[in-house]
N, CA, C and O of each residue as an XYZ file, in Angstrom:
796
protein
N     120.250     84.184     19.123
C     120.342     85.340     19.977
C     119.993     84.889     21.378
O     118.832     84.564     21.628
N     121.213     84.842     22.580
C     120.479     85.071     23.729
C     119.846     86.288     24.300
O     119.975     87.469     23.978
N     118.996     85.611     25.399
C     118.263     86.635     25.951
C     118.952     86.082     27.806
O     119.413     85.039     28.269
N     118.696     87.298     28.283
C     119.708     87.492     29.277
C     118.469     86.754     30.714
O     117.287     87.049     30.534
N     118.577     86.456     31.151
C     117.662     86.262     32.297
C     117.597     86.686     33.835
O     118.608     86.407     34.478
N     116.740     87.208     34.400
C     116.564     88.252     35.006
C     117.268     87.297     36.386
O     116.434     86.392     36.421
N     118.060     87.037     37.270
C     117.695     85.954     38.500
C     116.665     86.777     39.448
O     116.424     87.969     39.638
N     116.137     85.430     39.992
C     115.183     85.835     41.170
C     115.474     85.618     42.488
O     115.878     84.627     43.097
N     114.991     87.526     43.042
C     115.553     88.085     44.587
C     114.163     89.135     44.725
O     112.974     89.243     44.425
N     115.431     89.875     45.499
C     115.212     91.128     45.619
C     115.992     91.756     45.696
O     117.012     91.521     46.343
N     115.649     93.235     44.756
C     116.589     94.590     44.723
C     116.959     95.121     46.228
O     116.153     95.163     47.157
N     118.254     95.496     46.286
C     118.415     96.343     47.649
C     117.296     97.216     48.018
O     116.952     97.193     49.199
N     116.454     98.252     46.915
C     115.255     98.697     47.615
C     114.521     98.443     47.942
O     113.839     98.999     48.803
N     114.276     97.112     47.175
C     113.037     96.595     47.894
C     113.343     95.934     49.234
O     112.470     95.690     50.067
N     114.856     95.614     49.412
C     115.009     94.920     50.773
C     114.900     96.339     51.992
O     114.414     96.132     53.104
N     115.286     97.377     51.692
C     115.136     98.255     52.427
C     113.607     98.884     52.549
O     113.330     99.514     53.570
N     112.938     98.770     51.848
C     111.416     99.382     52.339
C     110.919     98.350     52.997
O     110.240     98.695     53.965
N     111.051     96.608     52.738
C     110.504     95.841     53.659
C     110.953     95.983     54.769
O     110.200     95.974     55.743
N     112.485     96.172     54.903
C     112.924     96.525     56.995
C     112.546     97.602     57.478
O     112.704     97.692     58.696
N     111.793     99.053     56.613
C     111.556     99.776     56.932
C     109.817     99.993     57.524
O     109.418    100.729     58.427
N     109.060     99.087     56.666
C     107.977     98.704     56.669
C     107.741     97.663     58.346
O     106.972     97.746     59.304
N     109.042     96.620     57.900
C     108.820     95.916     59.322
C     108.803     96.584     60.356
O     108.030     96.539     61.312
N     110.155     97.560     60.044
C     110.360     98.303     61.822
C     109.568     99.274     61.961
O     109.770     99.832     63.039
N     108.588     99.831     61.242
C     107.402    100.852     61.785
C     106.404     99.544     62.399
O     106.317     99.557     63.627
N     105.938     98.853     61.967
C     104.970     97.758     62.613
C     105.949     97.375     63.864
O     105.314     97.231     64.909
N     106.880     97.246     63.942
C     107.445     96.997     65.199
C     107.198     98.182     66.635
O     106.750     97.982     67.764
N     107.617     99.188     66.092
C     107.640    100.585     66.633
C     106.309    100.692     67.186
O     106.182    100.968     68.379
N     105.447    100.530     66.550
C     104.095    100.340     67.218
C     103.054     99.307     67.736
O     101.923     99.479     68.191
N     103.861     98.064     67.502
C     103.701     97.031     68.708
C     103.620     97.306     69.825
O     102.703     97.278     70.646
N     105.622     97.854     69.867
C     106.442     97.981     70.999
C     105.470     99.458     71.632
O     105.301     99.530     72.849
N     105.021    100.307     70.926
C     104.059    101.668     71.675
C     103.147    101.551     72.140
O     102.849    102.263     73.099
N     102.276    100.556     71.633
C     100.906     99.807     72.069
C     101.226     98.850     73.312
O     100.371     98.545     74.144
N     102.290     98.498     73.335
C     102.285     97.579     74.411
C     102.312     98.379     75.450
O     101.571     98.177     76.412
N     103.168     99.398     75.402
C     104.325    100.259     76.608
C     102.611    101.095     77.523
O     102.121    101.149     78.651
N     102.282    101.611     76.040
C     100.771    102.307     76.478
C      99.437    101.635     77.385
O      98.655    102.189     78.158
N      99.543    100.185     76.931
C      98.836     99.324     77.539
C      99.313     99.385     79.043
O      98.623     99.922     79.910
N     100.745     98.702     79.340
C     101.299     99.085     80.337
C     101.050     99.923     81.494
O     100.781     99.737     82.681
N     101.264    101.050     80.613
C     101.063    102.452     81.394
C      99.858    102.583     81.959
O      99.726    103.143     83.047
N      98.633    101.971     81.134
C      97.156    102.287     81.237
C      97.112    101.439     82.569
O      96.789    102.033     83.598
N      97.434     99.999     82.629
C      96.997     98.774     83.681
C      97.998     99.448     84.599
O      97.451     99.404     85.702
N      99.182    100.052     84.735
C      99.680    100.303     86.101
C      98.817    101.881     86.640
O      98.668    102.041     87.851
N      98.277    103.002     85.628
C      97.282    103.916     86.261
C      95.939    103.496     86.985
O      95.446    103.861     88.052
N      95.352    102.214     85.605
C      94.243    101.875     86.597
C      94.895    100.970     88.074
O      94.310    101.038     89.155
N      95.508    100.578     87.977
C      95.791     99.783     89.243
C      95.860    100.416     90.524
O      95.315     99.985     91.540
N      96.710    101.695     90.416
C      96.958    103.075     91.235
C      95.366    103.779     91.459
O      94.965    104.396     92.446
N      94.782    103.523     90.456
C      93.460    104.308     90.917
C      92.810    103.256     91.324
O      92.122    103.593     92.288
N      92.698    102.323     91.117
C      92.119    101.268     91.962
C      91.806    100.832     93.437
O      90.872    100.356     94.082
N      93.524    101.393     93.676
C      94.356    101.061     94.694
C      93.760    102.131     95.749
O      93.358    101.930     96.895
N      93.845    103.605     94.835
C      93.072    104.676     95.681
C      91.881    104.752     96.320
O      91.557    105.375     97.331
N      90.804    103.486     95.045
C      89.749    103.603     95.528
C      89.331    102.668     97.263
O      88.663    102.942     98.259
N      90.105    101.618     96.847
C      89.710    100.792     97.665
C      90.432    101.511     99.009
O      89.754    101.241    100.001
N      91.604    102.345     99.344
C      92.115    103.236    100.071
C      90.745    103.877    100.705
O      90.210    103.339    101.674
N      90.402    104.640    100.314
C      89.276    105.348    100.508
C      88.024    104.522    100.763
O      87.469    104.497    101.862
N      87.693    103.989     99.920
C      86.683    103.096    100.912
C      86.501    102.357    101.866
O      85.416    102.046    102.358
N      88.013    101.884    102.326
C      88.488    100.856    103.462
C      88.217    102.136    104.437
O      87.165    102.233    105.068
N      89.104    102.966    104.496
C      89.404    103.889    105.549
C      88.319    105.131    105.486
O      88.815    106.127    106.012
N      86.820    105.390    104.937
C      85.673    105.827    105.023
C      85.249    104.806    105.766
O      85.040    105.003    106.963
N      85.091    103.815    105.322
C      84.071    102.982    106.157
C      84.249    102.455    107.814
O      83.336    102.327    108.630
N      85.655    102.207    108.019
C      86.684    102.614    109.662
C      86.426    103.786    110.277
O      86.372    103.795    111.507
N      86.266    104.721    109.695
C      85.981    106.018    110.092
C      84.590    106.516    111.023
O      84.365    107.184    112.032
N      83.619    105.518    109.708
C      82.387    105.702    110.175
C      81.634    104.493    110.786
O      80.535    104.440    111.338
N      82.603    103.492    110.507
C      82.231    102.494    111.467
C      82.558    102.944    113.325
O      82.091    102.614    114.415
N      83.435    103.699    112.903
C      84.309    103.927    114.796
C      83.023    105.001    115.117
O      82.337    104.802    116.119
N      82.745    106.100    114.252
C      81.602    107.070    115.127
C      80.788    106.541    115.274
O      80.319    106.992    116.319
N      80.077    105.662    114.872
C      79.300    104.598    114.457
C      78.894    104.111    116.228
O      77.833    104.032    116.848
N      80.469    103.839    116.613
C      80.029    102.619    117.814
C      80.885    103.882    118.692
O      81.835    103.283    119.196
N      80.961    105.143    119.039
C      81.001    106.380    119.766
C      80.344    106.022    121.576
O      79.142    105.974    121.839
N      81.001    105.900    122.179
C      80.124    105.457    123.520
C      79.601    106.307    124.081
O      80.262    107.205    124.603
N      77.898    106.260    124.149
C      77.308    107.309    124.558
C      77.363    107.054    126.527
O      77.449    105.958    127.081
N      77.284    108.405    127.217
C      76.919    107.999    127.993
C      75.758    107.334    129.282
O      74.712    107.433    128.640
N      75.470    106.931    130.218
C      74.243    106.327    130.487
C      73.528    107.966    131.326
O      73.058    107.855    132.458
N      73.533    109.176    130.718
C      72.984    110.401    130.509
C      71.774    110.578    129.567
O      71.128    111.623    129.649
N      71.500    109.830    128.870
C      70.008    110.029    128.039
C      71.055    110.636    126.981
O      70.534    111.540    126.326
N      72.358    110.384    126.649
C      72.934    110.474    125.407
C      73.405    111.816    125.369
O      73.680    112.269    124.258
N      73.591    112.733    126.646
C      74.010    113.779    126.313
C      75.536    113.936    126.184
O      75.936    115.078    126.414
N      76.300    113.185    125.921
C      78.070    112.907    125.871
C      78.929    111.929    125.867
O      78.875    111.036    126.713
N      79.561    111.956    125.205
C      80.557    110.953    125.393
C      81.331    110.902    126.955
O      82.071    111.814    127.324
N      81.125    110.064    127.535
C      81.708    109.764    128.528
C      83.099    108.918    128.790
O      83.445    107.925    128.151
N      83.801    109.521    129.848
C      85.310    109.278    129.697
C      85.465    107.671    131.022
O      86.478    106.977    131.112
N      84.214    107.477    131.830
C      84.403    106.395    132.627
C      82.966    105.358    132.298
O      82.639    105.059    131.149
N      82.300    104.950    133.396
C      81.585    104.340    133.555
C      79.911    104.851    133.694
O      78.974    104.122    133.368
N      79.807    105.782    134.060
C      78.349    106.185    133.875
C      78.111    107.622    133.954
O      78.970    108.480    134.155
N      77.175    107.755    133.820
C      76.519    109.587    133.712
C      77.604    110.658    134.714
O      77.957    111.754    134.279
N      78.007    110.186    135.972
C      78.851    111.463    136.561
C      79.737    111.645    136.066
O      80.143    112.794    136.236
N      80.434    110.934    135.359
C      81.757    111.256    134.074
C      81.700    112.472    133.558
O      80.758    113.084    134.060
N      82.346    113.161    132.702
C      82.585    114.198    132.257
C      82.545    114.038    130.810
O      83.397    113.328    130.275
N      81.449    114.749    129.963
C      81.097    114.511    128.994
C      82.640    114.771    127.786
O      83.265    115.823    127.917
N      83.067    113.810    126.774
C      84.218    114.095    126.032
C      83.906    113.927    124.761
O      83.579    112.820    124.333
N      83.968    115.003    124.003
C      84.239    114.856    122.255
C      84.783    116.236    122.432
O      84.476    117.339    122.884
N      86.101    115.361    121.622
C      86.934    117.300    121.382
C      88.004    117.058    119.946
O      88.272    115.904    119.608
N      88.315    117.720    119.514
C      88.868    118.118    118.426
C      88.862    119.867    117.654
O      88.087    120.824    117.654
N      89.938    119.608    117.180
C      90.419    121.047    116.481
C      90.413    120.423    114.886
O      90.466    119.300    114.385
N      90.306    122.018    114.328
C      90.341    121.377    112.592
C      91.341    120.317    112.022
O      91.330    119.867    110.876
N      92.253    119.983    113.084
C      93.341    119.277    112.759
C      93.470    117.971    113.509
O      94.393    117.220    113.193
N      92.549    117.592    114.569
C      92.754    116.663    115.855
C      91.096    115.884    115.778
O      90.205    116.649    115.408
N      90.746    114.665    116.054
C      89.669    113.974    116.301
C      89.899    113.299    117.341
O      90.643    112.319    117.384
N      89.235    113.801    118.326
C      89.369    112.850    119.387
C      87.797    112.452    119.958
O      86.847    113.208    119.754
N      87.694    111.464    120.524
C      86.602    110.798    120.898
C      86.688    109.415    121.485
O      87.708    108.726    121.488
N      85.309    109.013    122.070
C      85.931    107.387    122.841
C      84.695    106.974    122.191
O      83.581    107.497    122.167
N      85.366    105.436    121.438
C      84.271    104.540    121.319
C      84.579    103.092    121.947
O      85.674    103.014    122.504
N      83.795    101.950    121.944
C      83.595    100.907    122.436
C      84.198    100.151    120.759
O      83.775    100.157    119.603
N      84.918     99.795    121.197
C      85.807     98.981    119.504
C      86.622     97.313    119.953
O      86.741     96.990    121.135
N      86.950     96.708    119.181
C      87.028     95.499    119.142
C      88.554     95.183    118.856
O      88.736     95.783    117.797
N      89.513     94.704    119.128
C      91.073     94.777    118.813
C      90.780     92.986    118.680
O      91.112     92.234    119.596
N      90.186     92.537    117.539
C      90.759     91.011    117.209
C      89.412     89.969    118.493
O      88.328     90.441    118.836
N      89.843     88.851    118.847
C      89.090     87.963    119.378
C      88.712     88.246    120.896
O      87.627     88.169    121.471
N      90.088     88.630    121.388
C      90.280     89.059    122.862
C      90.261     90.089    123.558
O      89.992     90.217    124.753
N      90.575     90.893    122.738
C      90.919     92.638    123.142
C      89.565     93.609    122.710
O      88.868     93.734    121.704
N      89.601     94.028    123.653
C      87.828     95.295    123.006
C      87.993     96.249    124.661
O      88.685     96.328    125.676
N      86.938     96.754    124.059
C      86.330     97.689    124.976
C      86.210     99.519    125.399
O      86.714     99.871    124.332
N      86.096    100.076    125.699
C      86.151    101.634    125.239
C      87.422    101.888    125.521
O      88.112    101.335    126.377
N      87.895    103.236    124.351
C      88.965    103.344    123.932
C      89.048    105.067    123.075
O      88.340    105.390    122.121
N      89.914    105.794    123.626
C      89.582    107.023    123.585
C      90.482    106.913    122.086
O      91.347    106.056    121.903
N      90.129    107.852    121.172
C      90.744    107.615    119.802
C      91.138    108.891    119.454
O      90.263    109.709    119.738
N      91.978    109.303    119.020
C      92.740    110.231    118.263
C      93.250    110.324    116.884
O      94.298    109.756    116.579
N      92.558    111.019    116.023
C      92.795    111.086    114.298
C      93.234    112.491    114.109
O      92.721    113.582    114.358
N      94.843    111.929    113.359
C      95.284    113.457    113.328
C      96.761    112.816    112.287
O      97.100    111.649    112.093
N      97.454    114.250    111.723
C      98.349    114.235    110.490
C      99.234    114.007    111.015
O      99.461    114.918    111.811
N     100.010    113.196    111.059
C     101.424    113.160    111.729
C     102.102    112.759    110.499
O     101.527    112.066    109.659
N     103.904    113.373    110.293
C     104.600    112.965    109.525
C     103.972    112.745    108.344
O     104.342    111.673    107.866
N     102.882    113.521    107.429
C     102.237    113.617    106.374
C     101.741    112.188    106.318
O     102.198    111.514    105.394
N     100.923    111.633    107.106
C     100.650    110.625    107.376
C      98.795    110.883    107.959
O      98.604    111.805    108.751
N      97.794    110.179    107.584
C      96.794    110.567    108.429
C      96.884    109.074    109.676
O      96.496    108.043    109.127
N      97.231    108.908    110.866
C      97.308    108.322    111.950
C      96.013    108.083    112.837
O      95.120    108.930    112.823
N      95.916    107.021    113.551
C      95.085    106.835    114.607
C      95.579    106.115    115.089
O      96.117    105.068    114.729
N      95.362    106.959    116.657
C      96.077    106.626    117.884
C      94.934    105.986    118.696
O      93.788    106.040    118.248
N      95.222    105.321    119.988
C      94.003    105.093    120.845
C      95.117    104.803    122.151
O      96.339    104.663    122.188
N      94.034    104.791    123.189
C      94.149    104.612    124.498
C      93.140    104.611    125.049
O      92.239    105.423    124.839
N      93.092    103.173    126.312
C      92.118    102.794    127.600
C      91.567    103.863    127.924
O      92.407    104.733    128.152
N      89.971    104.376    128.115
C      89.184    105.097    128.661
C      89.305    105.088    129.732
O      88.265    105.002    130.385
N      90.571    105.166    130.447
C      90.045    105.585    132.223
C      90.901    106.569    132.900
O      92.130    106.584    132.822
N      90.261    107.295    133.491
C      90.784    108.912    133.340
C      90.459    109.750    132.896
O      89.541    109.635    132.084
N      90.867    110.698    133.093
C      91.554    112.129    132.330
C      91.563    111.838    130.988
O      92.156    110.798    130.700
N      90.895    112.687    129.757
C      91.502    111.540    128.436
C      92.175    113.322    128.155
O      92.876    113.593    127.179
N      91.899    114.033    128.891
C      92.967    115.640    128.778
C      94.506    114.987    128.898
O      95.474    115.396    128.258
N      94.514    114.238    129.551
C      95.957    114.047    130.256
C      96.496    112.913    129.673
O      97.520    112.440    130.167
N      96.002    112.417    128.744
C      96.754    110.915    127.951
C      97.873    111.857    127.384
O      97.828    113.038    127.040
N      99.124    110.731    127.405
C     100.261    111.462    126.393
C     100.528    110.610    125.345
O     101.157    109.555    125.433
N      99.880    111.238    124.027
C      99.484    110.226    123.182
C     100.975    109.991    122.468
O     100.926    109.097    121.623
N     102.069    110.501    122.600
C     103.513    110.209    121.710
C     103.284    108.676    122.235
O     103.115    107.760    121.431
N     103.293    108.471    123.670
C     103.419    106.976    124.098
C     102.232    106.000    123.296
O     102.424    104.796    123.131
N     101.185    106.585    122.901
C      99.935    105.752    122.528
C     100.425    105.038    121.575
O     101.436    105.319    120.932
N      99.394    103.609    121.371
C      99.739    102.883    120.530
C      98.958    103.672    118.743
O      97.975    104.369    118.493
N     100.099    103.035    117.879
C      99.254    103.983    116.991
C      99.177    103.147    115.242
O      99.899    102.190    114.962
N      98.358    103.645    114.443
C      98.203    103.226    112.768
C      98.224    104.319    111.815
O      97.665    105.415    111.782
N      99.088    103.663    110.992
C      98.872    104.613    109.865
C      98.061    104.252    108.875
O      98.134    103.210    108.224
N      97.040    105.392    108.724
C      95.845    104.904    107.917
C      96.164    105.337    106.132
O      95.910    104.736    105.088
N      96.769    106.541    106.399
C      96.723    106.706    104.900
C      97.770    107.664    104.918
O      97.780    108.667    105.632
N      99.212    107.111    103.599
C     100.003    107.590    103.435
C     100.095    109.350    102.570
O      99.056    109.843    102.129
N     101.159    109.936    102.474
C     101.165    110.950    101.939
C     100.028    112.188    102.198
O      99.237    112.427    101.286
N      99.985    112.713    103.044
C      98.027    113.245    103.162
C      98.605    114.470    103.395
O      99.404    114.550    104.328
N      98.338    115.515    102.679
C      98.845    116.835    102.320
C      97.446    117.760    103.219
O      97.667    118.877    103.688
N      96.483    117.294    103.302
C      95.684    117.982    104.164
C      94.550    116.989    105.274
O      93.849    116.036    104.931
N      94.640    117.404    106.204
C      93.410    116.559    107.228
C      92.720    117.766    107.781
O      93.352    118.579    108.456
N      91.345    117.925    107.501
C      91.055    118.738    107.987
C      89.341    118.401    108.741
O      88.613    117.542    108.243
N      88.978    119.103    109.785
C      87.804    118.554    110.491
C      86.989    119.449    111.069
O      87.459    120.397    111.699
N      85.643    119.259    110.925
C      84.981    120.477    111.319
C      83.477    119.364    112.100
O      83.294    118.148    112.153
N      82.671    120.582    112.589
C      82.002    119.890    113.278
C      80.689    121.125    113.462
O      80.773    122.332    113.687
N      79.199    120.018    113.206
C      78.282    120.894    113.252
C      77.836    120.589    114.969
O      78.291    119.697    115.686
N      76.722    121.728    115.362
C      76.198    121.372    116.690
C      75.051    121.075    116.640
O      74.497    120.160    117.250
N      74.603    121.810    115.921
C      72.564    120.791    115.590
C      72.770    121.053    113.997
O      73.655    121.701    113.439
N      71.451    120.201    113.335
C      71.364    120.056    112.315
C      70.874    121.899    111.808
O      70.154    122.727    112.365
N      71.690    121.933    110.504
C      71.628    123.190    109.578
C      72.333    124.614    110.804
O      71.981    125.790    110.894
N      73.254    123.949    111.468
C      73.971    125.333    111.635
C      75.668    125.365    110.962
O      75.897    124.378    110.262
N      76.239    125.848    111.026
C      77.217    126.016    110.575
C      78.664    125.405    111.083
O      79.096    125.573    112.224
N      79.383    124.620    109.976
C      80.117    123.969    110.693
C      81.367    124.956    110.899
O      81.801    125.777    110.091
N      81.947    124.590    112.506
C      82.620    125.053    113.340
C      83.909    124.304    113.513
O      83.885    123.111    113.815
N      85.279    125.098    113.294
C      86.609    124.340    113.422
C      87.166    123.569    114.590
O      88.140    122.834    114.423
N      86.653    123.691    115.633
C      86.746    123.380    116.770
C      85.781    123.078    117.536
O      84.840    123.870    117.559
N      85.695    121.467    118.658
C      84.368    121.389    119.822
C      85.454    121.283    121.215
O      86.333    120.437    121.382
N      85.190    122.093    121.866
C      85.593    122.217    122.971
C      84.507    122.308    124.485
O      84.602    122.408    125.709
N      83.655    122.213    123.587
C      82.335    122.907    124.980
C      81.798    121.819    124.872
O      80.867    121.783    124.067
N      82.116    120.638    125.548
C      81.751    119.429    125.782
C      79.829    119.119    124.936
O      79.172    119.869    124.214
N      79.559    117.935    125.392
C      78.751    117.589    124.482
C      78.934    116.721    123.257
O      79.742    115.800    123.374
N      78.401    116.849    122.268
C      78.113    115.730    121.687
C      77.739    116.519    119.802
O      76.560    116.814    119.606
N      78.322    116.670    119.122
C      78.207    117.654    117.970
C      77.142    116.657    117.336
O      77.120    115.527    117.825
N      76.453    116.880    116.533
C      75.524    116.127    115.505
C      76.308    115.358    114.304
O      76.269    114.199    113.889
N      76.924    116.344    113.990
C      77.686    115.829    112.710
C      79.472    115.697    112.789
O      80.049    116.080    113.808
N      80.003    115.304    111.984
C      81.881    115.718    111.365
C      81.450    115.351    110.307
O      80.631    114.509    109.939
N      82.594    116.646    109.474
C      82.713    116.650    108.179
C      84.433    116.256    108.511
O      84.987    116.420    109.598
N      85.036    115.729    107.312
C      86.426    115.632    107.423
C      86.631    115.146    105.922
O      86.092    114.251    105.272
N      87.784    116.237    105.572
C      88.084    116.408    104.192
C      89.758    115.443    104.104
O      90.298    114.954    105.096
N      90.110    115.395    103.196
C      91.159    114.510    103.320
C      92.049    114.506    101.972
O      91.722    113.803    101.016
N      93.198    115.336    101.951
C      93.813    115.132    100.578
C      95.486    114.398    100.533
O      96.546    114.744    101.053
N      95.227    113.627     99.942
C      96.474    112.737     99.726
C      97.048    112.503     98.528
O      96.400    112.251     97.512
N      98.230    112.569     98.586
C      99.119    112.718     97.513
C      98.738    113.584     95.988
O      98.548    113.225     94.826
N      98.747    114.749     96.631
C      97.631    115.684     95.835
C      96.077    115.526     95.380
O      95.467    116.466     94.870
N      95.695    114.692     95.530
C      93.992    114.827     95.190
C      93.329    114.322     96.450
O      93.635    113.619     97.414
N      91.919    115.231     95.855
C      91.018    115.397     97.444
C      90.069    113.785     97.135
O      89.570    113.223     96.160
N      90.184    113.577     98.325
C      88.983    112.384     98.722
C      87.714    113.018     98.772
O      87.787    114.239     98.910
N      86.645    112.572     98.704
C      85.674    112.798     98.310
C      85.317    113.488     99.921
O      85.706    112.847    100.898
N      84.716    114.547    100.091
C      84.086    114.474    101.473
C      83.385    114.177    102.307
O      82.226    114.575    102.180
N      83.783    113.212    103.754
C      83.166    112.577    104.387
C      82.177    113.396    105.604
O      82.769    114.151    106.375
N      80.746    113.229    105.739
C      80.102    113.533    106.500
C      79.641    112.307    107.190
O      79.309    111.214    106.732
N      79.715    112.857    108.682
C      78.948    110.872    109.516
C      78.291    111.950    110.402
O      78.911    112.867    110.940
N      77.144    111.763    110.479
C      76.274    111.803    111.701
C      76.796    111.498    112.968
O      78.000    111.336    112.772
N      76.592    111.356    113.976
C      77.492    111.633    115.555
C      76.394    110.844    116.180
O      75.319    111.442    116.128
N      76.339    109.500    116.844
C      75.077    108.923    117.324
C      74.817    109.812    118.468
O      75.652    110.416    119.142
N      73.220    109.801    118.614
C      73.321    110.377    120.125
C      72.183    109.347    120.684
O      71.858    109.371    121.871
């Protein structure tokens, strides 16, 4: 009597649950990777934000920082050379203007009236030579930077002594204590910046 003998494989089902088996382990290689992906290009973007924000906080408050007082016992920013000048810090909730003593590289420095404001959804700083009128600069001509792209809000306020209330506008010459300036870009808010105002 023969006996029949089985050959050795595999059944079509079993070949089909192993490709089916393979391609789910594949499927989630390929998901784990994509996710990984996704994760290192978000942190990178938030990364990117942070160091955004800390570059351009610390410019900010480095420039009020070095604010040129005048030779008045500090009662203003001054637009020339000494105390008979005409005291200048002005801005609207939307405009920063002020003169500080700043540094352009090895060769170039010296006071420099500055302007921070939204242009083209853009937060910008402009500057121009302290001599003059800084009413009468026409800043389209000024030389200018873009500090931080996409910026859906710039907004600026300003206290006059410590614990009063901050005010959208300084127009009444002098010298404010504080700026607050809020800053939202590409939909989310930057953290809010307060700098003290040297006097």
């Amino acid at each position: 009597m023969s006996v029949l003998r089985r050959e050795a494989g595999f059944t079509l089902v079993e070949v089909v649950v192993a490709l089916s088996v393979l391609s789910l382990i594949m499927l989630a290689t390929v998901t784990a990777l994509r996710t990984f992906a996704n994760t290192q290009q978000s942190l990178d973007r938030m990364m990117g934000r942070v160091d955004e924000v800390r570059t351009v906080s610390s410019l900010l408050r480095d420039l009020v920082d070095s604010a040129a007082l005048g030779a008045d016992g500090g009662e203003g920013l001054t637009l020339g050379g000494g105390a008979r000048d005409a005291a200048y810090f002005s801005g609207t909730d939307g405009v920063l203007m002020f003169k500080a003593n700043i540094l352009f590289g090895e060769r170039f420095g010296g006071q420099y009236v500055l302007r921070f404001s939204r242009e083209e959804d853009a937060l910008v700083m402009r500057w121009h030579t302290a001599k003059g009128d800084a009413r009468a600069i026409d800043w389209a001509q000024a030389p200018f930077r873009r500090l931080v792209a996409q910026v859906d809000l710039f907004e600026v306020a300003y206290r006059a002594v410590p614990g009063a209330d901050w005010v959208p506008e300084w127009r009444n010459g002098g010298v404010p204590v504080a700026l607050r300036l809020r800053l939202r870009a590409a939909g989310r808010f930057w953290p809010e910046l307060i700098m003290p105002v040297p006097r």
